[in-house]
C-alpha positions in Angstrom: -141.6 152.8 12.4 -142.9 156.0 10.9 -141.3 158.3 13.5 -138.1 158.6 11.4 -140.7 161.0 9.1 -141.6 163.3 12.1 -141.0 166.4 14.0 -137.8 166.9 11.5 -136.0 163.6 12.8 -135.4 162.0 8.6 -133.7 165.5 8.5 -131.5 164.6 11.8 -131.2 160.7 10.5 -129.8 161.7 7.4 -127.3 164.3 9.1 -126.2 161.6 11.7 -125.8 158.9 8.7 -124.0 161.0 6.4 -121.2 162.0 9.5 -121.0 158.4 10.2 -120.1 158.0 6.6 -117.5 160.8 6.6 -116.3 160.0 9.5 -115.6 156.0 8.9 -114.4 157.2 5.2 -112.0 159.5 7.0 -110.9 157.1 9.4 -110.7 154.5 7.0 -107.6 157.1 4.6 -105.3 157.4 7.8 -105.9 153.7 8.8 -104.8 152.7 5.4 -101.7 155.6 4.7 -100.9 154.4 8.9 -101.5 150.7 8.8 -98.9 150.4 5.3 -96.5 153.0 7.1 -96.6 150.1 10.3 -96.0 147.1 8.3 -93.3 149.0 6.3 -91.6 149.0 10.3 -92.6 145.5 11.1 -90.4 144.0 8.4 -87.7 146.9 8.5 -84.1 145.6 8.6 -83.6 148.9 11.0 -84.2 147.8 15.1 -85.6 150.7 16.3 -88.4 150.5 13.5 -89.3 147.4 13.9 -89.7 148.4 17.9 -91.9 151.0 17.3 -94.3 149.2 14.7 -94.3 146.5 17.5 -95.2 148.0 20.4 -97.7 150.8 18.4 -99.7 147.7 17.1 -99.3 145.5 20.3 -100.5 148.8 22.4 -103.4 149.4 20.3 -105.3 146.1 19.6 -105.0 145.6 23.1 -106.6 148.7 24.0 -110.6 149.1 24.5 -111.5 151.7 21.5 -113.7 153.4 24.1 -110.5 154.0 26.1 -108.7 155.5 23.5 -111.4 157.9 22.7 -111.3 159.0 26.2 -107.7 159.1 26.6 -107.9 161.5 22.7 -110.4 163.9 24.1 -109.7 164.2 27.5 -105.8 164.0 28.1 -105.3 166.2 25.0 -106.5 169.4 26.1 -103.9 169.4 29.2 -101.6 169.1 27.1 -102.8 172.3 25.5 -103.7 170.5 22.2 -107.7 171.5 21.6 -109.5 169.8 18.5 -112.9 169.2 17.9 -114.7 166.3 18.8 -114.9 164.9 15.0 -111.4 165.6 14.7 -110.7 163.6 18.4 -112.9 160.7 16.7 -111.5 160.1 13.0 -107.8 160.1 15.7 -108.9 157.8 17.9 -110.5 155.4 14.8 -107.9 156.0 13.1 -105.0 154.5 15.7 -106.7 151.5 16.4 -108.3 150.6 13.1 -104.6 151.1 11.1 -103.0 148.4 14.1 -105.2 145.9 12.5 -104.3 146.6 9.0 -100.8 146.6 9.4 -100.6 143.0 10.8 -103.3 142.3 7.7 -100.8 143.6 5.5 -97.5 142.0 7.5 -99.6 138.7 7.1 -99.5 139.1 3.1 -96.1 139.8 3.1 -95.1 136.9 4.9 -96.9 134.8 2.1 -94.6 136.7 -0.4 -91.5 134.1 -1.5 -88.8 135.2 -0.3 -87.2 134.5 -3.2 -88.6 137.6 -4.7 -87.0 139.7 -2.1 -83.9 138.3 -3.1 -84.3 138.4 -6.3 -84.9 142.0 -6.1 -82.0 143.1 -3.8 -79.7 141.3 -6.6 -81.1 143.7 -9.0 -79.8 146.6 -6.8 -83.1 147.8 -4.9 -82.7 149.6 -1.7 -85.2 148.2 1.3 -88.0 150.9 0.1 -88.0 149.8 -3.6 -88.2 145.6 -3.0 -91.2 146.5 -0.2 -93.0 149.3 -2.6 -92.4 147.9 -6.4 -92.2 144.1 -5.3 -93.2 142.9 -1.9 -96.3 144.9 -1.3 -98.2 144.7 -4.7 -98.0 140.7 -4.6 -98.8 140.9 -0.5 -102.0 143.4 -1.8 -103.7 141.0 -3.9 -104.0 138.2 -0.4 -105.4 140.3 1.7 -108.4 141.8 0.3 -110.7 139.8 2.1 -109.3 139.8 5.5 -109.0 143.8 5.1 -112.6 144.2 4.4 -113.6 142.7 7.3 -111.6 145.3 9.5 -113.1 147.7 7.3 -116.5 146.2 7.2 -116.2 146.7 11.6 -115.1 150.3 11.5 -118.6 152.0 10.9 -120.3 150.3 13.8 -117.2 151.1 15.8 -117.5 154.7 15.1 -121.3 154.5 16.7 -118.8 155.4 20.2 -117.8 158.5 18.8 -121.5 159.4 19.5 -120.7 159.0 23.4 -118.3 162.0 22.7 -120.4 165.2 21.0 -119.7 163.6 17.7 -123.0 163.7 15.5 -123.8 160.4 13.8 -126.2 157.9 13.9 -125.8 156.6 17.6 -126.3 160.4 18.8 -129.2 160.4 16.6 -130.2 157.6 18.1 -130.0 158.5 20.9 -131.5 162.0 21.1 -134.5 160.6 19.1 -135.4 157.6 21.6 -134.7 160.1 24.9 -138.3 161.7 23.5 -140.0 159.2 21.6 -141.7 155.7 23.0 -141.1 154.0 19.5 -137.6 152.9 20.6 -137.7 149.9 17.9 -139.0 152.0 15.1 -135.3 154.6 15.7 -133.1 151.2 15.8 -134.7 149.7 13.1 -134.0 152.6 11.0 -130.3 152.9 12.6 -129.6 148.7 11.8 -130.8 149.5 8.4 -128.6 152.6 8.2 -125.4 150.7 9.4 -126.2 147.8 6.9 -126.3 150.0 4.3 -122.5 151.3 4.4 -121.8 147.6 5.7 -123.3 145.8 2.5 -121.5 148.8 0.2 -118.1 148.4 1.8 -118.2 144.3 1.2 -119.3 145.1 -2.7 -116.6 147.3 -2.9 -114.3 145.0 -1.7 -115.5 142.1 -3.6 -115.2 144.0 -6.5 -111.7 144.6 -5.8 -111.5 140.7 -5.1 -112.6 139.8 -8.7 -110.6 142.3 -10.3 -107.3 141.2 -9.1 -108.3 137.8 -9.8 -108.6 138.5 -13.6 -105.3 140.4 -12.9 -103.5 136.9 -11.9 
């Protein structure tokens, strides 16, 4: 297990494990600003909307991740679009990780009363207002848990961006064991790598989980 301290691979570990952690912290913004932006469509009173939040989140949780990262980095460039790997990644991740938070978030909303819709369209709010200053804040508070498990999943499924020239922990992986017999030593190191921004996203979130309980 000591061959994570030789011939400069800590130096390349801790490279490949901060990128992951960019990279999953990027991906895990847009999934967030894209996942409320779907939801906002699911529940729209405007058809066309509500089409396209349907078929974006039906499309992408049906689609293998790996194929959307080769349908990102190779059907882009004909289209004379050219971004960098990373870039092509945090896309890709960020597409199919914000599918499952919008029907995380659509869930919460349909535990909302509608009564408080009502009551809020009484008052004189538009659509934006009842879903932003009513709807949403309540809808929040039930779906911490469920959302940190999708979060929880999106640094080990970011290990495929290392199929595609993206530096992280799977490319370290997977230059290291290519020249090194102590294949269990690199994963072990890797597991405990992945863990690690695993077991800090769940405190995060459980954190989160007791502060909007005192907040009830």
């Amino acid at each position: 297990m000591g061959i994570i301290f030789k011939d400069g691979n800590f130096s390349a570990f801790v490279e490949g494990f901060l990128r992951t952690v960019e990279l999953s912290a990027l991906s895990a913004l847009f999934a967030l600003v894209l996942g409320f932006m779907l939801a906002a469509f699911r529940v729209s009173p405007v058809p066309v909307l509500r089409w396209f939040g349907t078929a974006w989140v039906t499309v992408f949780r049906n689609t293998p991740l790996t194929l959307l990262f080769f349908a990102v980095t190779f059907m882009l460039p004909p289209l004379d679009v050219h971004i960098d790997s990373f870039t092509a990644a945090v896309i890709a991740l960020s597409a199919y990780t914000g599918s499952f938070v919008c029907e995380v978030l659509r869930a919460g909303i349909n535990t909302v009363p509608l009564g408080q819709a009502e009551a809020a369209r009484s008052l004189g709010m538009g659509f934006g207002q009842t879903l932003g200053l009513v709807v949403l804040p309540q809808a929040s508070r039930t779906v911490i848990a469920p959302m940190s498990s999708v979060f929880i999943a999106l640094p080990r499924n970011s290990a495929i961006a290392g199929a595609f020239n993206v530096v992280d922990l799977f490319s370290f992986q997977k230059t290291v064991t290519e020249k090194s017999a102590d294949i269990w030593g690199i994963l072990f190191w890797v597991a405990i790598a992945y863990l690690a921004i695993s077991f800090t996203i769940n405190a995060v979130f459980s954190l989160l989980e007791r502060r909007v309980a005192v907040a009830r």
